[in-house]
C-alpha positions as CSV (number, residue, x, y, z in Angstrom):
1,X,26.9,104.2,71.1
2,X,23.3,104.8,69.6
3,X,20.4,104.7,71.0
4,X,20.1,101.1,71.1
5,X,19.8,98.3,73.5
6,X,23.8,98.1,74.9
7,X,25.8,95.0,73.8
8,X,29.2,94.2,74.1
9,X,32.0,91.5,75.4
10,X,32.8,91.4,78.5
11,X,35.5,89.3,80.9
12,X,36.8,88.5,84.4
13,X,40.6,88.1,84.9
14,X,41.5,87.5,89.0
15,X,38.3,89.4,90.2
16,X,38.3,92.7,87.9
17,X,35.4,93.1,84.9
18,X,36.2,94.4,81.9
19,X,33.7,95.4,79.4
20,X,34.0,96.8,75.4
21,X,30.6,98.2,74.1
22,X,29.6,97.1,70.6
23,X,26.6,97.7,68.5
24,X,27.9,95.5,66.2
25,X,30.7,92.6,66.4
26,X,33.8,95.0,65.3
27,X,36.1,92.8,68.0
28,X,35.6,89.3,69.1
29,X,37.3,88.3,72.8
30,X,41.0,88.3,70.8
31,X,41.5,90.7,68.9
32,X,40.2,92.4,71.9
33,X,41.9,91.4,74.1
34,X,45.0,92.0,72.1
35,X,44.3,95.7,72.2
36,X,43.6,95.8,76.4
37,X,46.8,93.5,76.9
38,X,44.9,90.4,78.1
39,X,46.4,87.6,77.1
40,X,45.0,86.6,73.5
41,X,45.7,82.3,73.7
42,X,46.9,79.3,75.4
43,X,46.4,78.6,79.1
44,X,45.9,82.5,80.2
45,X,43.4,82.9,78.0
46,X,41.0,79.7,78.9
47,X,41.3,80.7,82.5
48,X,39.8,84.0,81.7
49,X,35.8,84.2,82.0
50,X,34.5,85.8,79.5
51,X,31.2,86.2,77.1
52,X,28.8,89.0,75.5
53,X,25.7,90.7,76.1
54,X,23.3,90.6,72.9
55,X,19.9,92.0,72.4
56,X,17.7,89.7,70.8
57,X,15.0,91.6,69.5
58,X,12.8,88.8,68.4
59,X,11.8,88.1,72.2
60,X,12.7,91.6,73.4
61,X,15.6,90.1,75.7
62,X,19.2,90.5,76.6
63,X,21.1,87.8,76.0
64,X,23.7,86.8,78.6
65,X,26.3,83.9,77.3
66,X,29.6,83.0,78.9
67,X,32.5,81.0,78.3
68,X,34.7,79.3,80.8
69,X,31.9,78.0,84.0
70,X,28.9,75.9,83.7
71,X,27.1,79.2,85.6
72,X,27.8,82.7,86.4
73,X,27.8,83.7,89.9
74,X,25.0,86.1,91.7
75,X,27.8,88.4,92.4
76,X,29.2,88.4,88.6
77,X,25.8,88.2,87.0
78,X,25.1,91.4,89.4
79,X,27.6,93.1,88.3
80,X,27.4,92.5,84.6
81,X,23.8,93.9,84.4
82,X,24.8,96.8,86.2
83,X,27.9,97.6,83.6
84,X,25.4,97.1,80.6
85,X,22.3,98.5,82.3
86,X,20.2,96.0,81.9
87,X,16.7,95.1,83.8
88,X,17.7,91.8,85.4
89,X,14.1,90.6,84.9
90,X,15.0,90.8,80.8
91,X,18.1,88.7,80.6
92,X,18.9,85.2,79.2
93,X,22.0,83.6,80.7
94,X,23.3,80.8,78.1
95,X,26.7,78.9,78.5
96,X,28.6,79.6,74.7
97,X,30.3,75.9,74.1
98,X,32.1,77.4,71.3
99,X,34.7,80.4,72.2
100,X,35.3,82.7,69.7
């Protein structure tokens, strides 16, 4: 990982986070998942939050979007920003309609 801002995918399966840093997008939420033995489609797969953690440098901001909820919890949001150590004050949460 360099120096920069951390980015990366992360997901929720039954209460556990996982997370794959990424300075660029070498995996999307398949093929990753394919290599952590998450289920990779179907039913499994939709029932699994998930999203990614971007720096957007034009506003100097994390971005936070999620697939799978309308919102993330407090608790999940919580520990999201702790995994990427991010400044809470500096993140954008955004609901992703299309799942990659």
């Amino acid at each position: 990982m360099s120096d920069a801002p951390r980015q990366g995918l992360f997901a929720f399966r039954s209460g556990e986070l996982f997370v794959h840093f990424q300075d660029t997008p070498q995996f999307d939420h398949v093929e990753w998942f394919e290599s952590i033995g998450l289920p990779s489609h179907g039913p499994a797969y939709d029932a699994i939050l998930r999203g990614k953690v971007t720096y957007d440098a034009d506003i100097d901001r994390h971005r936070l979007g999620f697939y799978g909820t309308a919102y993330l919890s407090e608790a999940r949001f919580n520990r999201i920003v702790e995994a990427f150590s991010l400044d809470p004050a500096r993140v954008v949460e955004k609901r992703l309609l299309d799942a990659i």
